[in-house]
Legacy VTK file of the C-alpha trace (Angstrom):
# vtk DataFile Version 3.0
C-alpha trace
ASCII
DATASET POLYDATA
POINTS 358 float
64.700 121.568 102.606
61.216 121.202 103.691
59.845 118.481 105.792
57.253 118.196 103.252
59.590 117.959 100.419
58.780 113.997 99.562
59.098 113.336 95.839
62.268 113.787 93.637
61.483 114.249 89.727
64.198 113.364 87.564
65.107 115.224 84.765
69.173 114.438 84.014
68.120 113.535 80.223
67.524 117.398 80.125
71.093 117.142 79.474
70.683 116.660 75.921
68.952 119.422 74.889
67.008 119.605 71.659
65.814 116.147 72.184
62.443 114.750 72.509
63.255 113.427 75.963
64.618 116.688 77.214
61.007 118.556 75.739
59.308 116.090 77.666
61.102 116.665 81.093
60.738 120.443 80.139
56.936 119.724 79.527
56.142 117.929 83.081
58.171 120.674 84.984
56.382 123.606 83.608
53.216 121.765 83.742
53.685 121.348 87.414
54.532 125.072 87.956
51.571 126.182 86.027
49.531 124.196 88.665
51.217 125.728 91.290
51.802 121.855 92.546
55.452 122.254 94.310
54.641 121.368 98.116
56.023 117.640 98.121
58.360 117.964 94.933
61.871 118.039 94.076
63.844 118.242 91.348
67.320 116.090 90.096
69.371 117.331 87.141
72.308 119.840 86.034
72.716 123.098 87.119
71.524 124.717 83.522
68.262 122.649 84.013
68.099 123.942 87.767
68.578 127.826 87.149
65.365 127.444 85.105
63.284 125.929 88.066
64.007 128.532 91.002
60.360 128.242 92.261
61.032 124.086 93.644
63.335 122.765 95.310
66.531 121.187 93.488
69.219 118.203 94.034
71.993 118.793 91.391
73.592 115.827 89.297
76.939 114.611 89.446
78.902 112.397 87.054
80.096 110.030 90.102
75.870 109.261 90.888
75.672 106.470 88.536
77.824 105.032 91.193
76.365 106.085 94.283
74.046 108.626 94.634
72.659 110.056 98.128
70.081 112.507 97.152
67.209 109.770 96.959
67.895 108.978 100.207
66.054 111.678 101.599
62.927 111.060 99.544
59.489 108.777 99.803
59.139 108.579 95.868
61.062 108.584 93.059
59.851 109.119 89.437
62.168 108.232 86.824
61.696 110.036 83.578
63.604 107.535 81.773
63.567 104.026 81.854
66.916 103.770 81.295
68.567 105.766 83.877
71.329 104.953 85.470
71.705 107.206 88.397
69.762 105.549 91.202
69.492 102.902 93.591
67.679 100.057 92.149
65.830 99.011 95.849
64.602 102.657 96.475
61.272 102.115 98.325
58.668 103.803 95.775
59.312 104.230 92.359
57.717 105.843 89.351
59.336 104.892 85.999
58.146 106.368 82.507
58.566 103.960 79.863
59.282 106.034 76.349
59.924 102.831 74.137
61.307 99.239 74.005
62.898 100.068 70.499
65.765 98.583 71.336
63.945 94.738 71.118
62.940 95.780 67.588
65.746 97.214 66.259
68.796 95.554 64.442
71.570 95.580 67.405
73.401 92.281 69.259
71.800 90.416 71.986
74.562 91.811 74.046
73.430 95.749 73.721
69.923 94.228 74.060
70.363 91.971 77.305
72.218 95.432 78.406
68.950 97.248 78.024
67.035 94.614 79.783
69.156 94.543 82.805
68.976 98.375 83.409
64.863 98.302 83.045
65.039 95.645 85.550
67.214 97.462 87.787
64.998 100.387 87.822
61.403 98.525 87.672
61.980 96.856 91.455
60.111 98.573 93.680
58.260 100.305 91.309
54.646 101.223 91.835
53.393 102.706 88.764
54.721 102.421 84.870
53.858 104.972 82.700
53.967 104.164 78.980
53.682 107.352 77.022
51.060 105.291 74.253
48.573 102.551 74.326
51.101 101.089 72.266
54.038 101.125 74.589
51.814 99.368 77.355
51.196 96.551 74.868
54.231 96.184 73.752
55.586 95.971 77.331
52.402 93.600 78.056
53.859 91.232 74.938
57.766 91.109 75.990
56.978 91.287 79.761
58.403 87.361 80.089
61.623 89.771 80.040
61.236 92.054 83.023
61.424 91.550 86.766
58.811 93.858 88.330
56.728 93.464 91.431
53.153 91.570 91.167
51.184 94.982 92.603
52.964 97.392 89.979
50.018 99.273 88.070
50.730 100.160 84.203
49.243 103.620 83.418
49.080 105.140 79.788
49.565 109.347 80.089
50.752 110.600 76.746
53.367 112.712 76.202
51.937 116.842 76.777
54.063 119.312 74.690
54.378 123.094 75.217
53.432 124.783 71.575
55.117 128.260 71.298
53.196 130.892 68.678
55.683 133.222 67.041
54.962 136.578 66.079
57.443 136.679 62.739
56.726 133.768 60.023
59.355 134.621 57.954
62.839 132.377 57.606
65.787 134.457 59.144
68.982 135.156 57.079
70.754 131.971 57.749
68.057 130.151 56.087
68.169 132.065 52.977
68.707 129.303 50.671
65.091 127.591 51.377
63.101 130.789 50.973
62.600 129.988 47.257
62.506 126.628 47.189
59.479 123.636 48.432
60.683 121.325 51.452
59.994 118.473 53.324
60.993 118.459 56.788
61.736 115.267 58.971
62.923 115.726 62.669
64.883 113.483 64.033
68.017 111.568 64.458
69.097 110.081 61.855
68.897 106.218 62.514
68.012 103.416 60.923
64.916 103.255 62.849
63.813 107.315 61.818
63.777 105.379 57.809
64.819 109.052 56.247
66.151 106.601 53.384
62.542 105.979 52.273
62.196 109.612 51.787
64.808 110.175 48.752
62.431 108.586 45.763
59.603 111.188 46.565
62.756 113.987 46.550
63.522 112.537 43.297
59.906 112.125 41.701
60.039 115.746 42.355
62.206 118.000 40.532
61.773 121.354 42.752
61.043 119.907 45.858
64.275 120.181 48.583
64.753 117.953 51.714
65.526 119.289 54.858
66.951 117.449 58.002
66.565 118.962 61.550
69.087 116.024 63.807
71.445 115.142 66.440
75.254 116.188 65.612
75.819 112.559 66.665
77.387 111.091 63.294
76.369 107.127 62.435
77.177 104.254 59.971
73.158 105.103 59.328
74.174 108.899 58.749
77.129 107.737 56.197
75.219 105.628 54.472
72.138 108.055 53.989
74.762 110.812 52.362
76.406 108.262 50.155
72.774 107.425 48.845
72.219 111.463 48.561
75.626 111.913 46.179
74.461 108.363 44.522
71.312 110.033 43.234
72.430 113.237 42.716
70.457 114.993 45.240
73.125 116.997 47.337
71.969 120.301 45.935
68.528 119.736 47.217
69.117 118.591 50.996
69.912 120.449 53.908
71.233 118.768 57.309
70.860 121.736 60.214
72.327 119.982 63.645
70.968 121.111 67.037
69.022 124.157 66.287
67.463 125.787 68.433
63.943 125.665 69.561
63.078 129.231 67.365
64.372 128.216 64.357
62.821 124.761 64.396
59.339 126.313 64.439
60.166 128.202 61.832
61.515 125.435 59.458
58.246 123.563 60.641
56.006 126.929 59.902
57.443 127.306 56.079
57.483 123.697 55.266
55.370 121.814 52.623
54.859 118.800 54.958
56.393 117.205 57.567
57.526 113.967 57.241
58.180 110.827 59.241
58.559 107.002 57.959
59.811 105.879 61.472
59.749 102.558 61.839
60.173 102.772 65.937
58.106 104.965 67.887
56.969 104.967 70.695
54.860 108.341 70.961
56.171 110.618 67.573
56.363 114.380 69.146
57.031 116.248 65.556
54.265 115.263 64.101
52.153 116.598 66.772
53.988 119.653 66.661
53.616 120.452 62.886
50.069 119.467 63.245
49.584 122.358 65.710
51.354 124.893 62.914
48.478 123.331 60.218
51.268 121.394 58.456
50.238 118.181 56.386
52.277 115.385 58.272
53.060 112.199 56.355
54.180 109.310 58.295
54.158 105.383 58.582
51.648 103.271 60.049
54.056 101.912 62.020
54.072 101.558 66.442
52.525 104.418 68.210
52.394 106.531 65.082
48.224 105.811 63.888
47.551 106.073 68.060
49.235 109.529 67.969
48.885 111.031 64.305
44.953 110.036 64.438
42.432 110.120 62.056
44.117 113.620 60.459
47.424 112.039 59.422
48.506 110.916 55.955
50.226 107.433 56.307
52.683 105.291 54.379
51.779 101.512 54.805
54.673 100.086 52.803
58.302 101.861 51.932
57.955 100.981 47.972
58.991 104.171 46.280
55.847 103.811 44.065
53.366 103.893 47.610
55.344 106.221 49.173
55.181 108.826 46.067
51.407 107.917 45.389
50.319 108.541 48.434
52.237 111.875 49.208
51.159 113.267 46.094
47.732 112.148 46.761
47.995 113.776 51.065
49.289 116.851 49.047
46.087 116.793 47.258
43.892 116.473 49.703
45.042 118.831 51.941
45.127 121.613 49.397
41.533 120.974 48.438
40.299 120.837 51.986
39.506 124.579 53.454
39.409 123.535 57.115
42.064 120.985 56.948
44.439 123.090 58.842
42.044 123.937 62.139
41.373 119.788 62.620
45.143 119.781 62.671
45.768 122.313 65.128
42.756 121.012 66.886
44.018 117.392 67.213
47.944 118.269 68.480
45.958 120.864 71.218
44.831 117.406 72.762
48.420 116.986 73.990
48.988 119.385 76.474
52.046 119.913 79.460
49.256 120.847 81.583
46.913 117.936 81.048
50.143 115.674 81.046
50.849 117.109 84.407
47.460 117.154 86.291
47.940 112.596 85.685
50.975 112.588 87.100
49.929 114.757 89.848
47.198 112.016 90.589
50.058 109.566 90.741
52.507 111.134 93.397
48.937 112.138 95.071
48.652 108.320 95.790
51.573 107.396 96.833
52.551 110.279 99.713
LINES 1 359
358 0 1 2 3 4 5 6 7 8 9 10 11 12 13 14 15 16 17 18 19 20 21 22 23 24 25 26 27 28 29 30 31 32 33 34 35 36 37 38 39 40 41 42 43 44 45 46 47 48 49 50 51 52 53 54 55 56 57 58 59 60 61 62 63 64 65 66 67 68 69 70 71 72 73 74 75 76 77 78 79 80 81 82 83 84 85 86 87 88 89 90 91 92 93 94 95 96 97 98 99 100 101 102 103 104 105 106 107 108 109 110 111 112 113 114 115 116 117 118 119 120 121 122 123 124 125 126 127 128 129 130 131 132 133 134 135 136 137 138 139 140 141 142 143 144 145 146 147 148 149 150 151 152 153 154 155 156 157 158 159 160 161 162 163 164 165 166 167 168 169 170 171 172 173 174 175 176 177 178 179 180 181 182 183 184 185 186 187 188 189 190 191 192 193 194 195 196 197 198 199 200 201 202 203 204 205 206 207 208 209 210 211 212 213 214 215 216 217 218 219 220 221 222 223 224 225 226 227 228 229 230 231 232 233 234 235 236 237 238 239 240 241 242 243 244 245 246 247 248 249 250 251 252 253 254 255 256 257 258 259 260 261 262 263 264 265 266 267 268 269 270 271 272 273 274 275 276 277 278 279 280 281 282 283 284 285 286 287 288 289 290 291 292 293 294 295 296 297 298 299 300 301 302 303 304 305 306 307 308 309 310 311 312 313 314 315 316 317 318 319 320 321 322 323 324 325 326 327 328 329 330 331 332 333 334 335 336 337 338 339 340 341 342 343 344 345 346 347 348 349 350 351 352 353 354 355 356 357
């Protein structure tokens, strides 16, 4: 290894791929090869992840680090893409920690799971110099609930959105194994399903409308949540029009996004909301709540529930509808808007970070 090899990047939660978490890590690695920045870096994760990254430098994860893990030994800095890891040494002498959420304080689980939470943030925030929060609204939502967290007096809170890498296609057109939507109108949401996702609130506008489908992109992670969404389905006698697709892959998603009638996304947790910015880049209408991050990311170009009363929700999506159709340019300010995210923008601020503290 390099003497000047001083910074290990973590990106374990690459792991789970076709996640939003895993497109991030993807994101800041890429971003950092397209600026050619690899003189002080490392990176920590599985050996898939690592075949991908043959131009840096690479420490390869084990099962047996959450109990003791030598690699960061031989590093300055570590930055922690998750604020929940688990897989290194709490008293590490510089740490970098993005902070994706702190959903689990506003979601509906015991104070045992919660305190859990808490004590693995705290773990990981000592010695930390800098806390990225991937929104304005994570920082003030760690700023409200920070009477919780141990942290040292000189850490700095940063804001540096989440970039994304947008992929144009040459073929539009649905392959075979999506023949059954090529006729038909859809709504897409993207996303686990979860309480906190709210795909519930979606089945009245599915019912208001007697040729319009709903299609699911999630997680193959079944849930009481995912249960009682299908039992509400069969209840309304809507199985003929929904489609569940579990852990696609990254073609086919753009191309559900690319032939849908909207995207849409009545989250109730966020803390940054990646596919809406992605079916904004396509020129897709994207309705969502105006919940969390969601107005901070979405912006001005977003149609937004501000209740879940079927009446709202169907007013309003029929009224987005509307106003997209009728507006020529619509599509550009869309595309314009997600280009604002970008891996390579994303990258340059963290860049300024590690420059700091080597």
């Amino acid at each position: 290894m390099p003497k000047d090899t001083k910074i290990l990047i973590d990106l374990e939660r690459m792991r789970y791929e076709n996640t939003g978490l895993s497109n991030v890590c993807e994101s800041l690695y890429r971003g950092l090869d397209k600026l050619n920045y690899r003189k002080y870096l490392a990176f920590y994760g599985t050996n898939d992840i690592l075949l991908k990254i043959n131009s840096f430098e690479i420490e390869k994860w084990k099962f047996w680090h959450k109990f003791y893990n030598p690699t960061s030994k031989k590093y300055d800095v570590l930055h922690i893409m998750h604020q929940g890891s688990s897989y290194f040494p709490s008293r590490h002498r510089k740490k970098i920690i993005t902070l994706h959420d702190l959903n689990f304080l506003h979601e509906n689980i015991s104070k045992k799971k919660t305190n859990k939470f808490i004590s693995n943030f705290n773990k990981n925030l000592v010695n930390t110099k800098y806390l990225v929060c991937i929104s304005e609204f994570t920082k003030k939502d760690f700023i409200k609930n920070k009477n919780l967290f141990t942290f040292p007096v000189d850490m700095e809170i940063k804001v540096i959105h989440n970039g994304l890498i947008f992929k144009d296609l040459k073929d539009d057109e649905l392959p075979v194994k999506f023949n059954e939507l090529k006729e038909c109108e859809y709504l897409l949401n993207i996303g686990v399903l979860h309480p906190k996702k709210n795909q519930l609130a979606l089945l009245p506008i599915i019912e208001n409308n007697k040729n319009l489908h709903l299609v699911l992109i999630c997680s193959n992670k079944k849930s009481e949540y995912y249960s009682i969404f299908l039992n509400e389905v069969k209840k309304r006698g809507l199985q003929d029009r929904l489609k569940i697709y579990e852990n696609i892959e990254e073609k086919d998603k753009i191309l559900l996004i690319k032939n849908c009638k909207a995207l849409v996304h009545p989250s109730i947790a966020e803390g940054f909301g990646i596919p809406p910015i992605e079916a904004m880049y396509y020129g897709k209408p994207v309705f969502v709540s105006n919940k969390t991050s969601l107005p901070e990311i979405v912006g001005k170009e977003g149609y937004y529930w501000e209740t879940f009363e079927p009446k709202h929700m169907i007013q309003r999506y029929q009224k987005g509808i509307k106003n997209y159709l009728s507006t020529p340019d619509k599509k550009q300010k869309l595309k314009k808007w997600a280009l604002q995210y970008s891996y390579v923008e994303m990258a340059k601020e963290y860049v300024k970070l590690y420059e700091s503290l080597i």
